[in-house]
TIRO-2110 file (N, C-alpha, C; in Angstrom, 1 decimal):
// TIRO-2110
92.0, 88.3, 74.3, N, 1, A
92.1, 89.5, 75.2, CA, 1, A
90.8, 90.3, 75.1, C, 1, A
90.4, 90.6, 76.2, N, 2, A
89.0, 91.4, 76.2, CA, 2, A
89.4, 92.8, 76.4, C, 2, A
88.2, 93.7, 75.8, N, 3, A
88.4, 95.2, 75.9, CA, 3, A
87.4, 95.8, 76.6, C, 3, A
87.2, 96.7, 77.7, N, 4, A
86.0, 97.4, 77.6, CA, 4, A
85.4, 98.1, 77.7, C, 4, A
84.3, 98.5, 77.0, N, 5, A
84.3, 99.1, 76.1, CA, 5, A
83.4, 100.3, 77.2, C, 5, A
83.4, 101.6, 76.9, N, 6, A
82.5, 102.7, 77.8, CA, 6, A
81.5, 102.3, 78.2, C, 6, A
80.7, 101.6, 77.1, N, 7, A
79.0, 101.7, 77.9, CA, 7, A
79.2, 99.9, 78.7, C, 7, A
80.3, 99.3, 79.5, N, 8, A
80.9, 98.5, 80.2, CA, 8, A
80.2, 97.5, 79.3, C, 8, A
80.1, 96.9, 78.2, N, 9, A
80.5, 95.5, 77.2, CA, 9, A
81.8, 95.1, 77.2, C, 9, A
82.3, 94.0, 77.2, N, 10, A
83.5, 93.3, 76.5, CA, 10, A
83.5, 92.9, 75.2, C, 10, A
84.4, 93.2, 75.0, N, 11, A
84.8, 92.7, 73.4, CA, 11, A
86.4, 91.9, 73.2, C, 11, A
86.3, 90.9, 71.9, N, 12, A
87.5, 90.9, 71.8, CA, 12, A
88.0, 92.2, 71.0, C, 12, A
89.4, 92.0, 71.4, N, 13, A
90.6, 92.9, 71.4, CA, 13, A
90.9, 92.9, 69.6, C, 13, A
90.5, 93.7, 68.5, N, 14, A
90.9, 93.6, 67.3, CA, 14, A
91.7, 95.1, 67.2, C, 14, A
93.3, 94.6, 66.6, N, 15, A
94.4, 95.4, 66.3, CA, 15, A
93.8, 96.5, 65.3, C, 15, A
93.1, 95.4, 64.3, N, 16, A
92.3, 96.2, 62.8, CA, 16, A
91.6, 97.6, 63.1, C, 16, A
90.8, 97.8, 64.3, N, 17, A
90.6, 98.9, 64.6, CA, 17, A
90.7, 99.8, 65.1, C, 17, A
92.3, 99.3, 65.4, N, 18, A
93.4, 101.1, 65.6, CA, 18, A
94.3, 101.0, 64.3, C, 18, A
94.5, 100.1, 63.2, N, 19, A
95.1, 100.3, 62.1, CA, 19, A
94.0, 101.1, 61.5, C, 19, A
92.2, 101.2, 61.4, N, 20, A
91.4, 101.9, 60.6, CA, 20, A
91.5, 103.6, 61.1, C, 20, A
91.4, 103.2, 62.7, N, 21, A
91.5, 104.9, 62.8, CA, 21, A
92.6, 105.4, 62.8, C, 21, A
94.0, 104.9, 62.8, N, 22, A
94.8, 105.9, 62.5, CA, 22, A
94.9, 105.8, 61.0, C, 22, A
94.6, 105.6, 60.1, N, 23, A
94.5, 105.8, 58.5, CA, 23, A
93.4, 107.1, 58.4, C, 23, A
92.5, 106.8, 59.0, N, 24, A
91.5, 108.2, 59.0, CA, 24, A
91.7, 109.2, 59.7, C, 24, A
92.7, 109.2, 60.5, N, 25, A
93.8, 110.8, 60.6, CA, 25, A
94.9, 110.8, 60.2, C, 25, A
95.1, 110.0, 59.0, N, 26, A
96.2, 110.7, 58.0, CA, 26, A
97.4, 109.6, 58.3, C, 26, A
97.3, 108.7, 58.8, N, 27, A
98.9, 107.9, 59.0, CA, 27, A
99.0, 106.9, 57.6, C, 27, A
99.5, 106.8, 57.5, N, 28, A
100.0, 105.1, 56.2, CA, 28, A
99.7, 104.6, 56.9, C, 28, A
99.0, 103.2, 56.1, N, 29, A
99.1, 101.8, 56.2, CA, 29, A
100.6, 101.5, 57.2, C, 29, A
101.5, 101.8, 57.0, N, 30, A
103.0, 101.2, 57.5, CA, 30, A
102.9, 101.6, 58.9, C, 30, A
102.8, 103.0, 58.7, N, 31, A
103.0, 103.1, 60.3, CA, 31, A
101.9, 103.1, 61.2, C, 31, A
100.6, 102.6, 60.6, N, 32, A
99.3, 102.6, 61.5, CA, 32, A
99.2, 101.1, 61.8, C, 32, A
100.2, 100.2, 61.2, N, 33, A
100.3, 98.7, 61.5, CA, 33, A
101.7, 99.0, 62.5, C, 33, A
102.4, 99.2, 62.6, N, 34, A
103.3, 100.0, 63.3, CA, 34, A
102.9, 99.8, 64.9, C, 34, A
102.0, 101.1, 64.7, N, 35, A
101.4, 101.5, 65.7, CA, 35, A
100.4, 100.5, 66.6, C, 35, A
99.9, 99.5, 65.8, N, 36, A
98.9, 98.9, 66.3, CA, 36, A
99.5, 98.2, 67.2, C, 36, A
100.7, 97.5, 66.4, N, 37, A
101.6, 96.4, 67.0, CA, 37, A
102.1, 96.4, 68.2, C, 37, A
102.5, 98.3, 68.4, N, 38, A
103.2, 98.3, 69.6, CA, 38, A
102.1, 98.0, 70.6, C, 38, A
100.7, 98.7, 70.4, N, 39, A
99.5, 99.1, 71.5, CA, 39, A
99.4, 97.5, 71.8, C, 39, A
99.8, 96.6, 70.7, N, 40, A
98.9, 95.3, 71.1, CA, 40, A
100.0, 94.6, 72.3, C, 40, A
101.2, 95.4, 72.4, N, 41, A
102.1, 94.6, 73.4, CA, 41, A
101.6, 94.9, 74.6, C, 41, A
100.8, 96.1, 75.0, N, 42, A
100.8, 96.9, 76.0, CA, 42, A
99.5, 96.9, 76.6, C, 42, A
98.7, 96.0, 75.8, N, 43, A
97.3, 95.5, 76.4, CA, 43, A
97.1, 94.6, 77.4, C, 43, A
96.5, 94.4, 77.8, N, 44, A
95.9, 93.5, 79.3, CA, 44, A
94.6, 93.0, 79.3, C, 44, A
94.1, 91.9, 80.0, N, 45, A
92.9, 91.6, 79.5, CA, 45, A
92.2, 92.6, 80.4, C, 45, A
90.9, 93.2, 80.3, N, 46, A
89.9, 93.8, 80.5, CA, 46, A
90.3, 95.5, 80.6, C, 46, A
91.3, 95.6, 79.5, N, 47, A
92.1, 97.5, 79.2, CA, 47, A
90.5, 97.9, 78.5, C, 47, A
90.7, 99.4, 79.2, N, 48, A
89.6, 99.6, 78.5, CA, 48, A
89.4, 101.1, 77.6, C, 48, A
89.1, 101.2, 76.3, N, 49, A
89.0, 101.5, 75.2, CA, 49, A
89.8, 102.8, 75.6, C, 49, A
89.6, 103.8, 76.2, N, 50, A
90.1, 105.4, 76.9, CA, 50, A
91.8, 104.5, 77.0, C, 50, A
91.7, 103.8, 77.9, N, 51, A
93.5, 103.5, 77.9, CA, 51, A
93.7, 102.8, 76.3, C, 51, A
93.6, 102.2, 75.6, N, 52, A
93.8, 102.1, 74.6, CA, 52, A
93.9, 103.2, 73.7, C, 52, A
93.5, 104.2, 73.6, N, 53, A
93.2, 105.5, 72.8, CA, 53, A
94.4, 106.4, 73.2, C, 53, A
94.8, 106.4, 74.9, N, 54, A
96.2, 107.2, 75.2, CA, 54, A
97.5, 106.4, 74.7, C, 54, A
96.9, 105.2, 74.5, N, 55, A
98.5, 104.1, 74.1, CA, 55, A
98.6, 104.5, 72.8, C, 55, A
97.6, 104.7, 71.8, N, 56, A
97.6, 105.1, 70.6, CA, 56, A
98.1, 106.4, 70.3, C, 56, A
97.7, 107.6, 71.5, N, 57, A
98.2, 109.0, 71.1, CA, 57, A
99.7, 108.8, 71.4, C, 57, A
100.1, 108.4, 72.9, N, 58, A
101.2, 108.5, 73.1, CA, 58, A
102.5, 107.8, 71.4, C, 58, A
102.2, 106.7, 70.8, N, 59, A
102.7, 106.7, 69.8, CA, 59, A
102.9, 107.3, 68.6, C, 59, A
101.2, 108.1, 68.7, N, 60, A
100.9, 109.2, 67.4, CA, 60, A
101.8, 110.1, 67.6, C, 60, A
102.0, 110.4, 69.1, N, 61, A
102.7, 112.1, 69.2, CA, 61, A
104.2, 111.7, 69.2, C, 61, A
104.9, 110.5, 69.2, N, 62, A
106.2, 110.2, 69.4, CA, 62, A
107.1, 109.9, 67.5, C, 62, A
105.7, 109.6, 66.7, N, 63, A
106.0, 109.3, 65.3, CA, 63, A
105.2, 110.3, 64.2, C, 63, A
104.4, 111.3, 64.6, N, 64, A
103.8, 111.8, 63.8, CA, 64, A
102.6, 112.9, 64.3, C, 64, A
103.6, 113.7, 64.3, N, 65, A
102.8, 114.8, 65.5, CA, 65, A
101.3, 115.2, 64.9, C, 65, A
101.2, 115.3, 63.6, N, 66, A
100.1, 116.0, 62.9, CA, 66, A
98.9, 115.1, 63.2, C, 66, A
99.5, 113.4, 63.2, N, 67, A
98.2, 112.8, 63.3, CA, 67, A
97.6, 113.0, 64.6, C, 67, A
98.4, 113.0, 65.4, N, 68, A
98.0, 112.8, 66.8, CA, 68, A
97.4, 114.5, 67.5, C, 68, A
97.7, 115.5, 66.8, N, 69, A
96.4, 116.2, 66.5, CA, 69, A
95.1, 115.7, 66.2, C, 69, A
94.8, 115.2, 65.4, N, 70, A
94.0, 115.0, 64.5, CA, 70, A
93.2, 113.8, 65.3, C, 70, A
93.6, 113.2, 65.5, N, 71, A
93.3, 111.8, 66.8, CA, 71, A
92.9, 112.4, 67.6, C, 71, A
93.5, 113.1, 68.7, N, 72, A
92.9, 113.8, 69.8, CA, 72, A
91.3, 114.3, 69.4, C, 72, A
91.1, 115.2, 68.1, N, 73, A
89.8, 115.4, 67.7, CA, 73, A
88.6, 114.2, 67.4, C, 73, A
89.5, 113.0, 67.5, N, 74, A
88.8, 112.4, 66.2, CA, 74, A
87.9, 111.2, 67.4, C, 74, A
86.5, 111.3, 67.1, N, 75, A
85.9, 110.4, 68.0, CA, 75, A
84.6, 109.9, 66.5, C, 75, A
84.6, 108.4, 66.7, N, 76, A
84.0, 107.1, 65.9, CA, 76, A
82.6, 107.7, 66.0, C, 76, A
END
């Protein structure tokens, strides 16, 4: 699955780094593998990074409101 990316590159699609950034606003390991799992149902080839980021909040804000504060701030 390809992703892509703002400055328009494709990439493949790695889960690993929506498990890293939600640990860096505060989620567990559990539920940031969780979380990954669901986004990874809900991908499509050529999603691109912004829609992946709302699939990520929309689960932040439904399991953990604080992070998804914290997410909304939080840019790589």
């Amino acid at each position: 699955m390809k992703v892509k990316k703002r400055d328009g590159k494709l990439e493949n699609f790695d889960k690993n780094k929506i498990i890293r950034c939600c640990k860096r606003v505060g989620v567990k390991e559990g539920l940031a593998n969780d979380i990954a799992n669901v986004v990874e149902t809900e991908i499509y080839d050529g999603i691109t990074t912004t829609q992946i980021r709302a699939f990520v909040l929309k689960e932040l804000e439904r399991k953990n409101s604080k992070a998804a504060v914290n997410f909304r701030n939080y840019r790589k």
